[in-house]
C-alpha positions in Angstrom: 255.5 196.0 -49.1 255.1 193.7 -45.3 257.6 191.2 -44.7 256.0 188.7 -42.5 258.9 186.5 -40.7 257.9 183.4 -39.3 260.1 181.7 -36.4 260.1 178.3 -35.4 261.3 177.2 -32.0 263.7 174.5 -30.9 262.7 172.6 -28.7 264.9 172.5 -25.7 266.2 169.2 -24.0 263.5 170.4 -21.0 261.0 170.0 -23.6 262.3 166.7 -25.1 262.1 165.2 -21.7 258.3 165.8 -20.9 257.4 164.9 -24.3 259.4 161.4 -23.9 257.6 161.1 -20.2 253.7 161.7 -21.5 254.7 158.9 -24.9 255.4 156.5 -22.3 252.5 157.0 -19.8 250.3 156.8 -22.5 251.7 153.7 -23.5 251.6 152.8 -20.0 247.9 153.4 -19.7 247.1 151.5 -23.1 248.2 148.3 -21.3 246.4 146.3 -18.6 248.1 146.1 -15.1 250.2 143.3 -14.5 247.7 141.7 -12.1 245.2 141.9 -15.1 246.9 140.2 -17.5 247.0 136.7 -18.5 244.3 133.9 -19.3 241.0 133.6 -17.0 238.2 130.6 -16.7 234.6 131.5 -15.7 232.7 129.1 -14.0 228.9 129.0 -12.5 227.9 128.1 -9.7 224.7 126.6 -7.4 223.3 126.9 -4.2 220.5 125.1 -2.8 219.1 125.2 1.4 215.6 123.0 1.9 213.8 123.4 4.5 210.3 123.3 6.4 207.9 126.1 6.6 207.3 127.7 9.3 204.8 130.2 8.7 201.9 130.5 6.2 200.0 133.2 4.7 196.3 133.0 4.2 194.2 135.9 2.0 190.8 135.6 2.4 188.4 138.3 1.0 185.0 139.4 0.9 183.0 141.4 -2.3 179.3 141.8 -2.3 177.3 144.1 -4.6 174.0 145.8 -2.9 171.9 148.2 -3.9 172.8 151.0 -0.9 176.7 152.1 0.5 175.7 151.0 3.9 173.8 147.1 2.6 177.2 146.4 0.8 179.7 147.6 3.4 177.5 145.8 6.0 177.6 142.5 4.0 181.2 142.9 3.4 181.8 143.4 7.1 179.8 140.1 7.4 182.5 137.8 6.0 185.6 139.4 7.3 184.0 139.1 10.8 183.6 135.1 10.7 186.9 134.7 9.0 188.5 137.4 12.0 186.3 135.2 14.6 187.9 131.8 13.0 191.6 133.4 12.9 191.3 134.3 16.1 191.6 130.6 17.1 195.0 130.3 15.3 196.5 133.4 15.8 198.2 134.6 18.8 199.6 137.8 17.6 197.2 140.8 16.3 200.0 141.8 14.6 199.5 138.5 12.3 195.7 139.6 11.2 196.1 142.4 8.5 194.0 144.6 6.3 195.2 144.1 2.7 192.2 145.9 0.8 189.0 148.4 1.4 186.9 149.0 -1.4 183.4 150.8 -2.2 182.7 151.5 -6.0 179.4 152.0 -8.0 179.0 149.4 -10.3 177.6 149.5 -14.4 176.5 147.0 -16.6 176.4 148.5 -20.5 172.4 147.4 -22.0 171.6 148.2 -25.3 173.9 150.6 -25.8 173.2 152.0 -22.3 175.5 152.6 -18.6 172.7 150.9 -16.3 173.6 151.2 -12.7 174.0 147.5 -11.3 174.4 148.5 -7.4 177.1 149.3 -4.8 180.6 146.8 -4.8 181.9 146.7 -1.2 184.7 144.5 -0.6 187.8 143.4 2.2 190.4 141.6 1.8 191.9 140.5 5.4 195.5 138.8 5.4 195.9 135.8 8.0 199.4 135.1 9.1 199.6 131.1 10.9 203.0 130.9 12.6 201.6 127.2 14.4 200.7 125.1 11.5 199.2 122.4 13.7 196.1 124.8 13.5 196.1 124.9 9.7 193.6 122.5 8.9 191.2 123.5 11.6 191.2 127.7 10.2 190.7 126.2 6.6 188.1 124.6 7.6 186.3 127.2 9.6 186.9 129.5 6.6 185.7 127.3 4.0 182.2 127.4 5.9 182.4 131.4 6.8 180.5 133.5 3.9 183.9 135.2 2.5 183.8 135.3 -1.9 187.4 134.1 -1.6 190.5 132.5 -0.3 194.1 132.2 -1.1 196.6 129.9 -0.1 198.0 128.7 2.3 201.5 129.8 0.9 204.2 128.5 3.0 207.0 130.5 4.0 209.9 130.8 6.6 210.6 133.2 9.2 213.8 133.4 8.0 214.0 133.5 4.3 216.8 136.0 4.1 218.8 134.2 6.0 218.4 130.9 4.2 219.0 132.8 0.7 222.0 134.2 1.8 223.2 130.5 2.8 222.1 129.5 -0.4 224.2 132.4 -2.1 227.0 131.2 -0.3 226.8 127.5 -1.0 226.5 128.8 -4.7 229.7 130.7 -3.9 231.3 127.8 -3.1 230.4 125.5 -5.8 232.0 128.0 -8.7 235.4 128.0 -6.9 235.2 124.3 -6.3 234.6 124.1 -10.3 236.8 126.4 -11.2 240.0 124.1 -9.0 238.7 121.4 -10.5 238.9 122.6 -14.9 242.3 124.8 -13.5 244.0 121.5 -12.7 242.5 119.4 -15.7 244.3 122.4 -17.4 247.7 121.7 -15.2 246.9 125.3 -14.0 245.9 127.2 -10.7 243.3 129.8 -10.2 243.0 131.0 -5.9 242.9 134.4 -7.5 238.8 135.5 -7.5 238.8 138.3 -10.4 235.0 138.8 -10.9 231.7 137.4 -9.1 228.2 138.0 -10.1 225.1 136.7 -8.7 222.9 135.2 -11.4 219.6 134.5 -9.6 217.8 133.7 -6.3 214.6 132.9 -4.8 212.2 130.0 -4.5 209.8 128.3 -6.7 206.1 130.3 -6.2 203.5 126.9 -5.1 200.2 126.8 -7.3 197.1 127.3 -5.8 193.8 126.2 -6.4 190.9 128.1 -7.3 188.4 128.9 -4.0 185.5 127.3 -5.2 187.1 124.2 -6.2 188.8 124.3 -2.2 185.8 124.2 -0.8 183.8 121.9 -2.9 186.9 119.4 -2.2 186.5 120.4 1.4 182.6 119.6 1.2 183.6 115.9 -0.4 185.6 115.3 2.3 183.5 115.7 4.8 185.3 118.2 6.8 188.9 119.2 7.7 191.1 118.5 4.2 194.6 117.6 5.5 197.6 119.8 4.6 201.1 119.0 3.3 203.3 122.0 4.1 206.2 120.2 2.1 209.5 121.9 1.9 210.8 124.9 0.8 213.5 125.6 -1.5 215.9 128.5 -1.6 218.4 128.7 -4.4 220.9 131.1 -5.8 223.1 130.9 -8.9 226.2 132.6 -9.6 228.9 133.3 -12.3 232.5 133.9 -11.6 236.0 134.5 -13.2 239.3 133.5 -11.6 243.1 134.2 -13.2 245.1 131.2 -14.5 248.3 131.1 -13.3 
């Protein structure tokens, strides 16, 4: 017959110590730093830069459908050149006159049951960038009476629209400390101490735009040049932050 012994160890003092030494750095770790602890108020805050435009962007294109490659592209070509001719006027910078789209399909229309070829659909699409808008009117109204299919805008922007969100971001900044001073001592508290920030949202409100064919019958009514509000831009921001009570 075995005898199996079994021994137990003692453990030593050594031992005893590390053991005490890990219970309280895990105890350590379960708790939130000092700086951590302790009540908080969150607060939002807005931001808000107006301004004039200083730039617009005009999208004029050109689709035709023909019954040859070369009588569609040529017919295209035919309406980006008087809206390039009229831009020309306004533009001092080649750099500002851009081509957005090229296109040159087949086109089919379905007839009892059947693909029937309909022709050839060339088109352009030529982006016009007007830093003077004192020659707004006068391009709108040469392109209204230039055979391009259609037009969008003007939409107005700003040369320096990163710059003017990031003032807005910071004005937004502002705000949420300036409400969070104001509930911390309605509250007989004080909170200097930022713990979080988070940016909520920026940008600027996109502007509507009527359709092409209603521009230029309202440009036909008027008997000419239509006149052109640029307005004012807006550039907002919103943000959300937490400061520590003390």
């Amino acid at each position: 017959m075995h005898h199996i012994s079994i021994t137990r160890a003692l453990p030593t003092p050594l031992t005893m110590l590390f053991a005490a030494f890990a219970l309280c750095a895990s105890f350590a770790s379960a708790q939130p730093p000092a700086h951590m602890a302790g009540p908080r108020v969150t607060v939002s805050g807005e931001g808000m830069v107006r301004v004039a435009p200083d730039m617009a962007v005009i999208t004029v294109e050109s689709n035709v459908t023909r019954n040859t490659p070369r009588e569609a592209a040529q017919e295209a070509r035919k309406g980006i050149d008087a809206a390039l001719a009229a831009a020309r006027k306004a533009v001092r910078d080649t750099a500002d006159l851009r081509t957005a789209r090229v296109s040159l399909t087949p086109e089919y229309d379905w007839r009892d049951g059947k693909r029937v070829f309909r022709g050839y659909a060339a088109g352009q699409t030529l982006e016009i960038t007007v830093r003077d808008l004192s020659k707004l009117e006068s391009l709108l109204d040469e392109l209204y009476k230039s055979p391009v299919t259609g037009l969008q805008g003007p939409e107005f922007r700003h040369s320096k629209a990163d710059s003017l969100r990031r003032a807005a971001s910071a004005l937004a900044v502002r705000d949420a400390r300036e409400n969070a001073r104001v509930l911390c001592e309605a509250a007989g508290k004080g909170c200097d101490e930022l713990a979080a920030l988070r940016m909520a949202g920026a940008g600027h409100a996109p502007q509507p735009l009527p359709k092409f064919e209603a521009m230029r019958a309202m440009a036909a009514d008027a008997g000419g040049v239509m006149p052109v509000q640029p307005g004012v831009l807006t550039f907002s921001a919103s943000v959300e932050a937490e400061y520590r009570m003390k």
